[in-house]
BAKE-32681 format. One record per residue: residue number from 1; chain; x, y, z of N, C-alpha, C, O, CB in turn. Coordinates in steps of 0.001 Angstrom, whole numbers. Glycine has a CB too. Example, Ala and Ser with C-alpha at 12.3 -4.5 7.8 and 13.67 -1.06 7.14 Angstrom:
BEGIN
R / i / ch / n.u / n.v / n.w / ca.u / ca.v / ca.w / c.u / c.v / c.w / o.u / o.v / o.w / cb.u / cb.v / cb.w
R / 1 / A / 13190 / -5690 / 7800 / 12300 / -4500 / 7800 / 13200 / -3300 / 7800 / 14236 / -3319 / 8465 / 11308 / -4473 / 9046 $
R / 2 / A / 12850 / -2250 / 7080 / 13670 / -1060 / 7140 / 12900 / 30 / 7870 / 13409 / 1138 / 8039 / 14084 / -598 / 5725 $
***
This chain:
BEGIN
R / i / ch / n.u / n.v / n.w / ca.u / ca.v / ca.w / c.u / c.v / c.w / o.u / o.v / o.w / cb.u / cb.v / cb.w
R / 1 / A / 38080 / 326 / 62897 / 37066 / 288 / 61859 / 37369 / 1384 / 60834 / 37795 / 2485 / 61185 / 35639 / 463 / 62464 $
R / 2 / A / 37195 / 1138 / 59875 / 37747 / 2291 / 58570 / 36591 / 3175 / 58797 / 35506 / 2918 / 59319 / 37861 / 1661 / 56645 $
R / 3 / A / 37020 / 4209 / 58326 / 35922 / 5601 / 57889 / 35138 / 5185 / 56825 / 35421 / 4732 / 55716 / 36692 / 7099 / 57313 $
R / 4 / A / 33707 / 5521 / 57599 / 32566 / 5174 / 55887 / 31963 / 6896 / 55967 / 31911 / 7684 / 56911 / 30542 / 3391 / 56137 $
R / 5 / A / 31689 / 6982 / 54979 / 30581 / 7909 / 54683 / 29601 / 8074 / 54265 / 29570 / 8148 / 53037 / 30678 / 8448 / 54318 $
R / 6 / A / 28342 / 8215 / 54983 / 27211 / 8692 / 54840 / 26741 / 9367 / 53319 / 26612 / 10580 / 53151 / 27187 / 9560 / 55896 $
R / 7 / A / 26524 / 8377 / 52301 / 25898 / 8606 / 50193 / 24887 / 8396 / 50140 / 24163 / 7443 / 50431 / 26355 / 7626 / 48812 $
R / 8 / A / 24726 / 9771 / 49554 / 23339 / 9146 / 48396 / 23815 / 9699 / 46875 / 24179 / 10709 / 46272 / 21366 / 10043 / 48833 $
R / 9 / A / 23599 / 8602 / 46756 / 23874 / 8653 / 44834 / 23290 / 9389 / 43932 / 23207 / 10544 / 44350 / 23548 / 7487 / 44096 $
R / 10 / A / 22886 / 9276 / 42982 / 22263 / 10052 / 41717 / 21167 / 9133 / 41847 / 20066 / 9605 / 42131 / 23121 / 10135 / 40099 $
R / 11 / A / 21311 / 7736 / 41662 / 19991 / 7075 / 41189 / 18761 / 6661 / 42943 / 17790 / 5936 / 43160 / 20695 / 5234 / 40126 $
R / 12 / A / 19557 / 7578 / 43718 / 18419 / 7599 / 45135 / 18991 / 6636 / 45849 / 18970 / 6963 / 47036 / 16658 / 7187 / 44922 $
R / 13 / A / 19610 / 5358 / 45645 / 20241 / 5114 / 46825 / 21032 / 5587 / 48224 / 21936 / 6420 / 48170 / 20695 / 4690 / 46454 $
R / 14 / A / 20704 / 5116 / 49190 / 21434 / 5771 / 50014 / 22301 / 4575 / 50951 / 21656 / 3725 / 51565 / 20449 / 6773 / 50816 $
R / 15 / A / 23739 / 4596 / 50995 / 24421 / 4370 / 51567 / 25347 / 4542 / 52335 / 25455 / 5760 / 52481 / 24465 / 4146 / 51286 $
R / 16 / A / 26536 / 3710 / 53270 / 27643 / 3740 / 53784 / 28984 / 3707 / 52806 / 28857 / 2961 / 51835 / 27555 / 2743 / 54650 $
R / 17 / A / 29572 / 4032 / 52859 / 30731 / 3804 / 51531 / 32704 / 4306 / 52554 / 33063 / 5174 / 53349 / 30070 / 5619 / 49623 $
R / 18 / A / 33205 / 3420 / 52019 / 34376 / 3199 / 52661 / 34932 / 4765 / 52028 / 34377 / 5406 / 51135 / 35245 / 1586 / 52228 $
R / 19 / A / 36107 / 5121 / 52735 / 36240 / 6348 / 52237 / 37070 / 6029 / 50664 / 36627 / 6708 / 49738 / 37082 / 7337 / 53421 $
R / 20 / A / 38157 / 5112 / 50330 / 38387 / 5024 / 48715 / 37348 / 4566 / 47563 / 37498 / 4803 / 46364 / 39451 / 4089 / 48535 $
R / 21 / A / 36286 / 3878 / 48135 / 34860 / 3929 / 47507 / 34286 / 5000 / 46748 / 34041 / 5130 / 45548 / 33992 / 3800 / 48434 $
R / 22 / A / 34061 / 6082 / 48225 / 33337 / 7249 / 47681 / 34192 / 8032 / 47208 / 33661 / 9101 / 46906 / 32537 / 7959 / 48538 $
R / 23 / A / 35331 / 8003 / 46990 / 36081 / 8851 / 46424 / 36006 / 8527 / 44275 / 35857 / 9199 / 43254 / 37716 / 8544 / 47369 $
R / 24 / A / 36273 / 6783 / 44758 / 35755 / 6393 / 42940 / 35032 / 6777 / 42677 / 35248 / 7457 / 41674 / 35384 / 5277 / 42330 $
R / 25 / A / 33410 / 6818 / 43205 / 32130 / 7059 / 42756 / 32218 / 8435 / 42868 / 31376 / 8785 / 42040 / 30979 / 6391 / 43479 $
R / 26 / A / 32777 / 9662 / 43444 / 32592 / 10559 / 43245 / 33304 / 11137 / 41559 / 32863 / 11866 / 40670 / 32915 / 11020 / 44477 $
R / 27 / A / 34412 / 10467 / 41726 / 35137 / 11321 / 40166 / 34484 / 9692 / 39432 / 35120 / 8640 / 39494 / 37747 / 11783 / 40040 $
R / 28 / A / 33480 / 9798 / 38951 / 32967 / 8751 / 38230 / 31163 / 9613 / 38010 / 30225 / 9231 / 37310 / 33154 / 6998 / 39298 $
R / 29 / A / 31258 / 10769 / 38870 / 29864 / 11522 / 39303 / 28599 / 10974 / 39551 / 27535 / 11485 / 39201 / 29509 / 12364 / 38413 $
R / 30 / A / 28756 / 9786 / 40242 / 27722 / 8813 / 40842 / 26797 / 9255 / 41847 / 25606 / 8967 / 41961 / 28360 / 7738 / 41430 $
R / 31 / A / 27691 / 10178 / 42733 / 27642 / 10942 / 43980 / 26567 / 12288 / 44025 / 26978 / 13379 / 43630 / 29153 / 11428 / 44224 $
R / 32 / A / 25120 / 12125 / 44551 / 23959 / 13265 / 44503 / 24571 / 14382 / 45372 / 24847 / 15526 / 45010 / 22360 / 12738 / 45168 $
R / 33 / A / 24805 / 13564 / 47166 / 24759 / 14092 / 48109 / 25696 / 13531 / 48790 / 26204 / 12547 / 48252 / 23709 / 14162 / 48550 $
R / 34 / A / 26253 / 13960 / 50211 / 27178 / 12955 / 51199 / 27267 / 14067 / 52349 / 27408 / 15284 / 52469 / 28969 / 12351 / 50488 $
R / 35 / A / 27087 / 12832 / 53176 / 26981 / 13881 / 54851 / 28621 / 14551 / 55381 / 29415 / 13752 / 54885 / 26365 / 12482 / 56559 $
R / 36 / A / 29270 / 15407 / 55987 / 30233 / 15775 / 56466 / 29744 / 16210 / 57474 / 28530 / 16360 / 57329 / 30950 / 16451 / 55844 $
R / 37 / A / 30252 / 16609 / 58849 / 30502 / 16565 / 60319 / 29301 / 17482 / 59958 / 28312 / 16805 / 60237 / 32068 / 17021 / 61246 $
R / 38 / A / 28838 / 18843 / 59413 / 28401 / 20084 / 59260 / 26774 / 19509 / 58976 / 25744 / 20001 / 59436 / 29290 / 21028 / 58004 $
R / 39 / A / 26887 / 18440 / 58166 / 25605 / 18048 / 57283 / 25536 / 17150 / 56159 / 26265 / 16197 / 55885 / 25120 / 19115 / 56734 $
R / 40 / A / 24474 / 17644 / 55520 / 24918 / 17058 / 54142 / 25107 / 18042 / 52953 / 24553 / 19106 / 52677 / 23871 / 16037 / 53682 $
R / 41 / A / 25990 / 17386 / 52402 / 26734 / 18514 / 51036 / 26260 / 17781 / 49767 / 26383 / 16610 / 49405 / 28831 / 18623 / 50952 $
R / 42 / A / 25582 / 19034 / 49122 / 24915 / 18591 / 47613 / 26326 / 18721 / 46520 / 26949 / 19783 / 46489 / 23376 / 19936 / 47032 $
R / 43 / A / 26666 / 17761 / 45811 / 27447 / 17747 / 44834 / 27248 / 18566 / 44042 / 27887 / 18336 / 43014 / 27526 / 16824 / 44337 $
R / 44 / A / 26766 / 19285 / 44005 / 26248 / 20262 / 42413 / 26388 / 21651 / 42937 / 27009 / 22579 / 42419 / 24292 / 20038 / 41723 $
R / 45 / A / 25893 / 21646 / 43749 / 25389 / 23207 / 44894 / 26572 / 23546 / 45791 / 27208 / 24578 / 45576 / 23872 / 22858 / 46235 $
R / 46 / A / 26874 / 22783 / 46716 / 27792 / 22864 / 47376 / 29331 / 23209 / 47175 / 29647 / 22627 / 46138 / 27623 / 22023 / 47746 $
R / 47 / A / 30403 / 23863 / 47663 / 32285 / 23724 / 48160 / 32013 / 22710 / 47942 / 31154 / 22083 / 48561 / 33191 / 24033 / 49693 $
R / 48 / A / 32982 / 22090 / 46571 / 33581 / 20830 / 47012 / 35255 / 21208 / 46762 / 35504 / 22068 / 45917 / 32931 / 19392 / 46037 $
R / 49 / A / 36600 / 20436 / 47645 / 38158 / 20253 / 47325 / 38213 / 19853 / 45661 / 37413 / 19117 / 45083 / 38910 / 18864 / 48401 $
R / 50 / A / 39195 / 20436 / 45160 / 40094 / 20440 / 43589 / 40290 / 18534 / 43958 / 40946 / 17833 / 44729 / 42242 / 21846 / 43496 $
R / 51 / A / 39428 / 18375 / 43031 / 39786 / 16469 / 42633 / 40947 / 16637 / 42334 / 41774 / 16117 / 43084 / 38990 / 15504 / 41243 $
R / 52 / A / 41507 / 17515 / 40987 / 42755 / 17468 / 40395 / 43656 / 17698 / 41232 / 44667 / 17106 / 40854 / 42920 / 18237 / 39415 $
R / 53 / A / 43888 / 18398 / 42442 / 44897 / 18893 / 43640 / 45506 / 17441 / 43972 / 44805 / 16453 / 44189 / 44032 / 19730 / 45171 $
R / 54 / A / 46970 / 17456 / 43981 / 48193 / 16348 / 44393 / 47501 / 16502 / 45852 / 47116 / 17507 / 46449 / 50239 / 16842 / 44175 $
R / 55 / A / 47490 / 15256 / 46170 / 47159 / 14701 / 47904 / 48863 / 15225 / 48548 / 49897 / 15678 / 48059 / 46788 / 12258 / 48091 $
R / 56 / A / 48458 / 14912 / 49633 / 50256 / 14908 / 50297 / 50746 / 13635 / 50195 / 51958 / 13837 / 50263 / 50519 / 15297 / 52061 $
R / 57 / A / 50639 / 12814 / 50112 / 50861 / 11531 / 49896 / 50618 / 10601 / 48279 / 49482 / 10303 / 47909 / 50027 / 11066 / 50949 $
R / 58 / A / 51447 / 10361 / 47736 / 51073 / 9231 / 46653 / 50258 / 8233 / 46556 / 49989 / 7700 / 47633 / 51866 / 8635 / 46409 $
R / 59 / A / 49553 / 7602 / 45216 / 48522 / 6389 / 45896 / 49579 / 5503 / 46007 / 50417 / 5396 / 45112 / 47093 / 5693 / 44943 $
R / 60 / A / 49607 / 4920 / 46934 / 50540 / 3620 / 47818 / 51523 / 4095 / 48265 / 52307 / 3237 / 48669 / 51123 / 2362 / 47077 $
R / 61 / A / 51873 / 5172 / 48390 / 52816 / 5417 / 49291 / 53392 / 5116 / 50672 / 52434 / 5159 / 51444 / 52685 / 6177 / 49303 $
R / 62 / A / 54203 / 4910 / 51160 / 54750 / 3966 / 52482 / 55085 / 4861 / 52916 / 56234 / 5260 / 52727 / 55807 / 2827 / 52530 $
R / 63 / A / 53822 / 5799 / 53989 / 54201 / 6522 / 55026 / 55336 / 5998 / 56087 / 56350 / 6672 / 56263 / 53038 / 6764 / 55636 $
R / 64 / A / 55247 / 5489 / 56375 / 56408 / 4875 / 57227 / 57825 / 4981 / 56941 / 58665 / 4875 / 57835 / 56253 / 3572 / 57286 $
R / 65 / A / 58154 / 5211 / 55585 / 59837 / 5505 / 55115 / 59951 / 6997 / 55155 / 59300 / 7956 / 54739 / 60316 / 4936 / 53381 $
R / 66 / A / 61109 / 6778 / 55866 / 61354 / 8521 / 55874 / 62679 / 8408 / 54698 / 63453 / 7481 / 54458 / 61970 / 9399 / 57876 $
R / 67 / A / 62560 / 9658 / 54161 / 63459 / 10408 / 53411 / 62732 / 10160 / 51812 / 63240 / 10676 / 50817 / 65169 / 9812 / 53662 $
***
């Protein structure tokens, strides 16, 4: 089963969201609140990770090829 995460939006909804979901809606600033292992983390208030920071991986990248 894929990873969802625990949203609530700006406009009070509260949902499940696949993890490349909440990642759109977050750099789109849709995103109020969202639960992590700890709790829930306020978008505004809260540590959030550098959006702009290179992932280790490319989007589509084929973990599976080495070199």
């Amino acid at each position: 089963m894929p990873y969802r995460v625990n949203v609530e939006l700006k406009d009070g909804a509260v949902c499940q969201m696949a993890k490349k979901a909440f990642n759109v809606f977050l750099s789109l600033d849709k995103v109020a609140k969202f639960e992590r292992s700890n709790g829930w983390t306020d978008v505004e208030k809260d540590a959030m990770r550098d959006s702009n920071r290179e992932s280790d991986y490319p989007l589509f990248a084929d973990r599976r090829e080495n070199g």
